[in-house]
C-alpha positions in Angstrom: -3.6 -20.9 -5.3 -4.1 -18.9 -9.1 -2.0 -17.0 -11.2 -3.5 -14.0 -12.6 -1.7 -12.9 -15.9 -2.9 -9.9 -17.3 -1.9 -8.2 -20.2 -2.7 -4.8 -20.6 -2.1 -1.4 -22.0 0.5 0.7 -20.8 -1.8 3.5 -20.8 -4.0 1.1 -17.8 -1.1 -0.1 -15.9 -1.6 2.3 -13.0 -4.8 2.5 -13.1 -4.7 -1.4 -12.6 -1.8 -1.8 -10.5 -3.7 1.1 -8.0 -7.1 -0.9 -8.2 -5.4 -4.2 -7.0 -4.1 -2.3 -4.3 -7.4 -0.6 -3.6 -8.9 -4.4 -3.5 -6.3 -5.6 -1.0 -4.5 -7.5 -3.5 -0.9 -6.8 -2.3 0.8 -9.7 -3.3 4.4 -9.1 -5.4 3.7 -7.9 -8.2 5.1 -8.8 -11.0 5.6 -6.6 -14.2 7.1 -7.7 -17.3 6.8 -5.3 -20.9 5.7 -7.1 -23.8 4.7 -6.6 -27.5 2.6 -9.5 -29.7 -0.2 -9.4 -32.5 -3.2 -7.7 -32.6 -6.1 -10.8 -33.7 -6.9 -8.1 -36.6 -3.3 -7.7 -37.7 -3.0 -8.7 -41.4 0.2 -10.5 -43.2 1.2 -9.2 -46.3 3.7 -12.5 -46.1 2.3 -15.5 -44.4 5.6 -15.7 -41.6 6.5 -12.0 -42.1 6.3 -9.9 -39.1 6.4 -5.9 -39.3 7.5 -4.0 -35.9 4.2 -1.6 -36.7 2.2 -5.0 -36.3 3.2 -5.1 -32.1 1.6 -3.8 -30.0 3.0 -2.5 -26.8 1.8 -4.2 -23.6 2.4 -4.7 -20.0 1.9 -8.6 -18.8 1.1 -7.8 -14.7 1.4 -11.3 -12.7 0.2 -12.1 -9.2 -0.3 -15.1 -7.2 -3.1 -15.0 -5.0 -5.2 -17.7 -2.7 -8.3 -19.4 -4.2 -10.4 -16.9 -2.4 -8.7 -14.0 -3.8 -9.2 -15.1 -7.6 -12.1 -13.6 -8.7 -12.1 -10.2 -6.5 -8.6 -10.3 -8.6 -10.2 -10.8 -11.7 -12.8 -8.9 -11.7 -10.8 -5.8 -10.5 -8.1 -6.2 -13.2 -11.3 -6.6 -15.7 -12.7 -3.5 -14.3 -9.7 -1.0 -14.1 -9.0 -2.1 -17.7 -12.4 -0.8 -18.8 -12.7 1.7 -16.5 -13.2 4.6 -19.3 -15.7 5.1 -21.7 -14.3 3.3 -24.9 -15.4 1.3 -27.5 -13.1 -2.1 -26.2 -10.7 -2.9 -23.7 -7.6 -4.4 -25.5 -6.0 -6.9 -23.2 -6.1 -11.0 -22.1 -6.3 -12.1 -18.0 -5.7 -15.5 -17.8 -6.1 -17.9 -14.7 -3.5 -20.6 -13.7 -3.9 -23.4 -11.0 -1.0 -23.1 -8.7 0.2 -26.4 -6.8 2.7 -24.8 -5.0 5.6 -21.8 -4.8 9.3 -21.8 -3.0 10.2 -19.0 -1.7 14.2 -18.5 -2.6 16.4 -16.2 -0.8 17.1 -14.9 2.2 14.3 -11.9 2.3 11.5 -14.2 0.8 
């Protein structure tokens, strides 16, 4: 099993959430909001952080077989840069899975 982790705009959220969807990739969802760096951010004060240095971001995680992977990937890579623009700002990262528990009674 892999953990996809993708971090994208808020602006591509939908877009992505609905392209998943679209790719059979119905797993739960899930969907955190998040802010960090941009790599081109620049530190007046080595340690200093400004709030206009975040950026906004939504971190969409889903846990899908071995198969599923790279149909997951690549849809989540192509929703992202589904418009015409320059770049895609955004990270999809994949994480070996050894196993998951299911807690509760409606899991």
């Amino acid at each position: 099993m892999k953990k996809i982790e993708a971090i994208v705009s808020p602006a591509k959220y939908e877009v992505v959430r609905e392209g998943l969807k679209a790719a059979g990739i119905v797993g739960r969802l899930i969907v955190t909001p998040v802010c960090g760096l941009q790599r081109s951010s620049n530190l007046s004060v080595p340690g200093q952080m400004a709030d206009n240095d975040l950026v906004r971001s939504i971190k969409i995680e889903v846990i899908v077989s071995d198969q599923l992977a790279r149909k997951a990937v690549n849809t989540v890579f192509d929703y992202m840069c589904s418009e015409k623009e320059k770049h895609a700002v955004g990270q999809i990262t994949v994480l070996d899975i050894e196993t998951t528990l299911p807690i509760g009674a409606d899991s």
